[in-house]
C-alpha positions as CSV (number, residue, x, y, z in Angstrom):
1,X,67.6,36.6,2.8
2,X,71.0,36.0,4.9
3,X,72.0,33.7,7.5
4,X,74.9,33.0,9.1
5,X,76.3,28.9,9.4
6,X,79.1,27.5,11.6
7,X,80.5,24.1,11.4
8,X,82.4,21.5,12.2
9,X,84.7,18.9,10.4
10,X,86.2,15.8,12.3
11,X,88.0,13.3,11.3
12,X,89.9,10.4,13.0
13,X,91.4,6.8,12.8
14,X,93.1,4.6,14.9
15,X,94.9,1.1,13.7
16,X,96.9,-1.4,15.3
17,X,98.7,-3.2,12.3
18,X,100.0,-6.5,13.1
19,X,102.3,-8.3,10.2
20,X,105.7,-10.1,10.1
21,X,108.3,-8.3,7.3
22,X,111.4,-5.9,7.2
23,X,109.4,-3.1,8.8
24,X,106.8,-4.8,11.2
25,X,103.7,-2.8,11.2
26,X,102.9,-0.6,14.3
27,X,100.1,1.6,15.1
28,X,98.7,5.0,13.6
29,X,96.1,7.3,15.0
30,X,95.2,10.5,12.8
31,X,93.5,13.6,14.1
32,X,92.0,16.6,11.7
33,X,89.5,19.0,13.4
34,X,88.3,22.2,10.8
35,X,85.6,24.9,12.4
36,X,84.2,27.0,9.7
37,X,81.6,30.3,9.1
38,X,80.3,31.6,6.8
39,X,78.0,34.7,5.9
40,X,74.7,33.4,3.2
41,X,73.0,35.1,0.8
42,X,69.9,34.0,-0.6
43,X,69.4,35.3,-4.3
44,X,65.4,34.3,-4.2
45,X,64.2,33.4,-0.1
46,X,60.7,32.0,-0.1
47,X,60.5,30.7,-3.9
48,X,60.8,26.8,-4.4
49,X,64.0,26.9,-5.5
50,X,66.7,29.4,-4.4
51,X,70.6,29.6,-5.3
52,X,72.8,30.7,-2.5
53,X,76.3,32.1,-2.4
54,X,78.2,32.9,0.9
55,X,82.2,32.9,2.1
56,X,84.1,33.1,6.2
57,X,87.0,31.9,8.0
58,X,88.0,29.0,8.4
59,X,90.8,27.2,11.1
60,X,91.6,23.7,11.3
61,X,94.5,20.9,12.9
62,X,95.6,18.0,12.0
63,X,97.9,15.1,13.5
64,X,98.9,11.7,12.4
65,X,101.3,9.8,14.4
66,X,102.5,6.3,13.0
67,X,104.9,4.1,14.8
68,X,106.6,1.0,13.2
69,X,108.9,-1.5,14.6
70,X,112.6,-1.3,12.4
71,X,115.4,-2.8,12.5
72,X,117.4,-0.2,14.2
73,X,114.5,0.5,16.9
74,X,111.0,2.2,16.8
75,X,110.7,4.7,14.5
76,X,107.5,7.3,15.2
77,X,106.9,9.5,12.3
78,X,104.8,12.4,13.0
79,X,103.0,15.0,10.4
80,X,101.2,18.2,12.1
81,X,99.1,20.8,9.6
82,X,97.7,24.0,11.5
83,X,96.1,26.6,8.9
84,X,94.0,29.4,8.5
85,X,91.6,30.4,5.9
86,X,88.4,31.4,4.4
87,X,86.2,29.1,2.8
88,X,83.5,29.8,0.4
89,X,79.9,27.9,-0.7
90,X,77.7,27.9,-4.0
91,X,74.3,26.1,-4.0
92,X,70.8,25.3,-4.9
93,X,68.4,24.4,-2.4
94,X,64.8,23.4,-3.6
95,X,62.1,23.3,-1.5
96,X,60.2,19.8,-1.3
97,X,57.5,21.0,1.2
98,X,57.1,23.9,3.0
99,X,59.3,23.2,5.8
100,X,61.5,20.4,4.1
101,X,64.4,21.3,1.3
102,X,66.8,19.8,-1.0
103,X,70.5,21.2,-1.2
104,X,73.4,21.0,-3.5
105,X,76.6,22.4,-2.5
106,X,80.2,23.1,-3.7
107,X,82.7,24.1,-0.9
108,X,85.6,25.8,-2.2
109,X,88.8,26.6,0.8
110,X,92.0,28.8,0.3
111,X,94.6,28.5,3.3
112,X,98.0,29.1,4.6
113,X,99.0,26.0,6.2
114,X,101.9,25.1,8.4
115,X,103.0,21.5,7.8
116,X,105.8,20.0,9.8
117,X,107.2,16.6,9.3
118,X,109.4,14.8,12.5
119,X,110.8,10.9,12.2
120,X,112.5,9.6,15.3
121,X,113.9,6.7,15.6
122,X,114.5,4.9,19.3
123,X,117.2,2.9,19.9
124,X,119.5,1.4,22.3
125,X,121.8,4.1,22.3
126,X,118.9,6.8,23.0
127,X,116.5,8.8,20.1
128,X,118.0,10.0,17.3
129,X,116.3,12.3,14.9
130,X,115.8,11.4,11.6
131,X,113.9,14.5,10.1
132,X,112.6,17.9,10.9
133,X,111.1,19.5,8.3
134,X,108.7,22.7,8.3
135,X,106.7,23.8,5.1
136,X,104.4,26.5,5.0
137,X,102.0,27.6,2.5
138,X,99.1,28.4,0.4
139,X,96.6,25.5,-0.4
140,X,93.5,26.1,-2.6
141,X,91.0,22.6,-1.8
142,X,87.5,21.9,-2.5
143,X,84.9,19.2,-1.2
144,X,82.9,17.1,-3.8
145,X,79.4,18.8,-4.3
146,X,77.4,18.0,-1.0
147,X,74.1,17.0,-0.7
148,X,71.3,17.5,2.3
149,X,68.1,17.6,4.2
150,X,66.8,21.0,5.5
151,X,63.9,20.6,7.7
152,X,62.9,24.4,8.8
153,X,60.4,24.6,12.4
């Protein structure tokens, strides 16, 4: 048996830090969206327990902005990923009932990411860039094993 999954991976944060030292806190908001696919195959469909094996592409973004109050002015440091990819999946599912399963699953990723780096700092005499730095490259990742609830209607 094959199937075909798509999915979806969000994750976000917002703080507003309050403190009194050197570098009084600021705020940070972080943004990472991944969409995935992937092709299944099934190595036994309709037995009570079936292994599965399956790989597709993958895209995802990511932002985190952080600003902190300095001496010399607000600094905002900013870190943007963009990459490309194809991620993979080996499992177990076991079936409980008829229309209710167990899975186990490993989610291995390889990319080619784009990571740039800015600091600015404002101050009274206008912004002045601290950093601008641009990486790219390739970044091999996996999830811990995953588990879930299949209900099948």
């Amino acid at each position: 048996m094959k199937a075909l999954r798509f999915g979806i991976g969000f994750d976000a944060f917002i703080a507003e830090e309050n403190g009194d030292s050197q570098q009084t806190p600021g705020d940070q908001n972080r943004l990472n969206i991944t969409l995935t696919s992937q092709y299944v195959t099934y190595t036994a469909p309709r037995r009570k327990v079936s292994f599965f094996a399956g790989a597709g592409p993958l895209v995802k973004f990511g932002r985190d902005k952080r600003k902190t109050n300095t001496p010399g002015g607000l600094q905002t440091d900013t870190q943007t990923n963009i990459g490309a990819g194809v991620s993979g999946v080996l499992g177990v599912e076991w079936f409980a009932l008829d229309a209710i399963s167990l899975t186990a699953e490993y989610a291995p990723q390889l990319t080619f990411d784009r990571f740039s780096t800015e600091v600015v700092r404002e101050g009274d005499v206008g912004d002045v860039i601290l950093q601008d730095v641009e990486r790219t490259g390739f970044k091999l990742s996996s999830s811990l094993v995953r588990f879930g609830v299949s209900v099948y209607f």
